[in-house]
C-alpha positions, 0 to 999 in steps of 0.5 A: 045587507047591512050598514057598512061599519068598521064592525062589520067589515072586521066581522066579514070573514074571508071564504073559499070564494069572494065576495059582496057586503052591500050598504042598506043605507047607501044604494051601491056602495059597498065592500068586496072581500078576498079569499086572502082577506083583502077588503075593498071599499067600492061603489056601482052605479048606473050611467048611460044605461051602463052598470059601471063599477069603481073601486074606492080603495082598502079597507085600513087606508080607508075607514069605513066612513071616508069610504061611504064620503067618497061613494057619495061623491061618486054617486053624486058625479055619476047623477049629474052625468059624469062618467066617473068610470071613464075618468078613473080610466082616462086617469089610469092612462097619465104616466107617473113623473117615472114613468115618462121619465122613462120615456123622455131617456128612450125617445128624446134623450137617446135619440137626440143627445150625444152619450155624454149628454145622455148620462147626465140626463139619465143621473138627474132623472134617476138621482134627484127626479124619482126618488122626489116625485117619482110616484106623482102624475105628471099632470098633478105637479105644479110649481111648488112642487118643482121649486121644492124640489130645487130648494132641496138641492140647494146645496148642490147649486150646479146639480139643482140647475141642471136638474131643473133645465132637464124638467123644463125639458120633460115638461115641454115634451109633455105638452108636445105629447099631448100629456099635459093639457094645462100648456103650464111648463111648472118650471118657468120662474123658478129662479136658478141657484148662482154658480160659481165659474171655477177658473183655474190656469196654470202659471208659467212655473206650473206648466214648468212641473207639469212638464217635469213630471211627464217627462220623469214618467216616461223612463221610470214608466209610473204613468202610460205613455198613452196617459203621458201623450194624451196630457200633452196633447190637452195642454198644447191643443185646448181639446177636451177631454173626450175629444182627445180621449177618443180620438181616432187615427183616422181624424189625425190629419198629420200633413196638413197638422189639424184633427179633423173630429166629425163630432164634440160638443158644437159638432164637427169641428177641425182643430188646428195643431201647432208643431209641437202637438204634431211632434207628439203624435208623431211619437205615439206608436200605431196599434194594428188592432186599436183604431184610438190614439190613446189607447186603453187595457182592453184590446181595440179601446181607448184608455177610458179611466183618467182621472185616476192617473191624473190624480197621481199626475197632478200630485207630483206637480205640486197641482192637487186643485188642477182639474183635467178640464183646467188644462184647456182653459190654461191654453186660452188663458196663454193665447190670451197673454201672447196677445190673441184676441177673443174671437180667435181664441173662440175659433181656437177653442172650438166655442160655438158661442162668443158668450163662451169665450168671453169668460176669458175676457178678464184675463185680456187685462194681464198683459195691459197691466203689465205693459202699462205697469212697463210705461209707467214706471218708465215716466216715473224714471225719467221724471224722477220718483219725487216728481 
């Protein structure tokens, strides 16, 4: 036995064997060595009749000094009757912020959230959530760190939002669990970034082009007749994407001209058809071995890359900032200037939210203007233009 200093323990050389240098100062703490000459600071200590044994860490992160702090902090823990053991144990048990993100994807996200929903969940977790607090318990995080967090993502505002509703989540299930005690959701007022509604619609002259394009497609065969027929199929139904994407026949209700979609995004939902989207699925040919509408390369799948095609689509249209979701906010954006009110649009939308449909409500104001524009000048006519 000897004092534990940085000279000794550089002294201790490695044997076939481990083992013990024990501090003469400090009963208890000492030094345990490896054959492979790995040196660990550790102190032992009696509580409840019990020789427990806690390891305080390396040598190299620890000097000899911070270590002989720490074992007096622990000794002192363990005289006033705390089971230091059981706390290093209990602790091991709490889940790195990985590790019950891990859990969160298996057990909530897969079992409760559509796929789509699911990849979005599993994007924010693996991109933005590990690589920033990761390695950290779950129960050391506290609002700094989630709002630090968030500040880093500013610069994706849409991305630190969703980023941050899938923490509040994570958080939730972590006091549900019984993994946080503290019942501190540590998201709770931070204050989401403002985003920015893209509203793009097409114009009369567009849908023109878009149409022209299509049509040019289908003889020179540069586009797929599914490609060709599902964006015909977006722009006359407001579907989305995946909802036209992955339609089957059986949904296709062709007597009674409506889809009938057991899922989406607000659920099972029927989706009225005008004639001229009954016109174009009268016109795509039926596979005996694929069940899809839009069928894809791969025998029985449905065509699963769009957005390359619709890139080279929207080119020739003269359409390069048109997104394949602006088509259906281009269908409400017309039942809006043929005169169908909110409400209608929602239900032909398929919102489950009037809030959702009201994005539209400004464009409610074009055909107003139009029409008071109309009588305006008619007065100004009559009354002549001096008047």
């Amino acid at each position: 036995m000897a004092k534990i200093t940085k000279r000794s323990v550089d002294s201790a050389k490695p044997g076939e064997k481990e083992f013990f240098l024990w501090d003469d100062e400090l009963a208890g703490f000492g030094l345990r060595v490896y054959p492979s000459g790995r040196r660990i600071y550790l102190v032992q200590f009696r509580t409840n009749g019990r020789l427990r044994r806690v390891n305080i860490g390396p040598h190299g992160p620890f000097t000899a000094e911070s270590a002989r702090k720490r074992a007096l902090e622990i000794i002192a823990k363990a005289k006033g009757g705390v089971d230091v053991a059981k706390e290093r144990d209990e602790l091991k048990k709490i889940p790195t912020m990985a590790q019950f993100g891990e859990r969160f994807l298996k057990e909530y996200v897969a079992v409760r959230c559509k796929p789509t929903t699911q990849a979005e969940y599993r994007r924010s977790v693996e991109m933005f959530i590990n690589p920033k607090i990761g390695s950290r318990k779950i129960t050391d995080i506290g609002h700094a760190d989630i709002a630090e967090l968030h500040y880093d993502l500013r610069h994706i505002p849409y991305q630190a939002n969703r980023t941050l509703g899938v923490l509040s989540k994570m958080f939730n299930l972590a006091d549900l669990w019984e993994i946080r005690a503290d019942g501190v959701n540590p998201c709770r007022k931070v204050r989401r970034y403002k985003e920015e509604k893209r509203e793009r619609f097409l114009s009369e002259e567009e849908f023109g082009h878009l149409g022209q394009v299509l049509r040019d497609a289908e003889p020179d065969g540069s586009e797929s007749p599914a490609m060709i027929a599902a964006v015909r199929l977006l722009v006359l139904t407001g579907c989305r994407l995946s909802e036209i994407q992955k339609l089957r026949w059986e949904h296709v209700d062709l007597p009674r001209s409506c889809l009938r979609l057991p899922d989406s995004k607000t659920g099972a939902k029927v989706v009225l058809l005008g004639k001229a989207a009954v016109e174009v699925l009268e016109g795509i040919e039926r596979l005996d071995d694929n069940p899809h509408v839009i069928v894809g390369t791969m025998p029985g799948q449905y065509l699963t890359d769009m957005q390359k095609p619709w890139r080279r689509i929207r080119k020739r249209a003269g359409l390069d900032d048109v997104r394949i979701h602006d088509l259906r906010h281009s269908f409400a954006s017309q039942a809006l200037a043929g005169g169908e009110n909110l409400p209608m649009i929602g239900k032909m939308l398929g919102h489950s939210q009037v809030q959702t449909t009201a994005r539209y409500a400004h464009l409610a104001e074009d055909p107003i203007r139009v029409a008071t524009d109309r009588v305006s000048e008619s007065i100004a006519g009559a009354m002549g233009r001096g008047a």
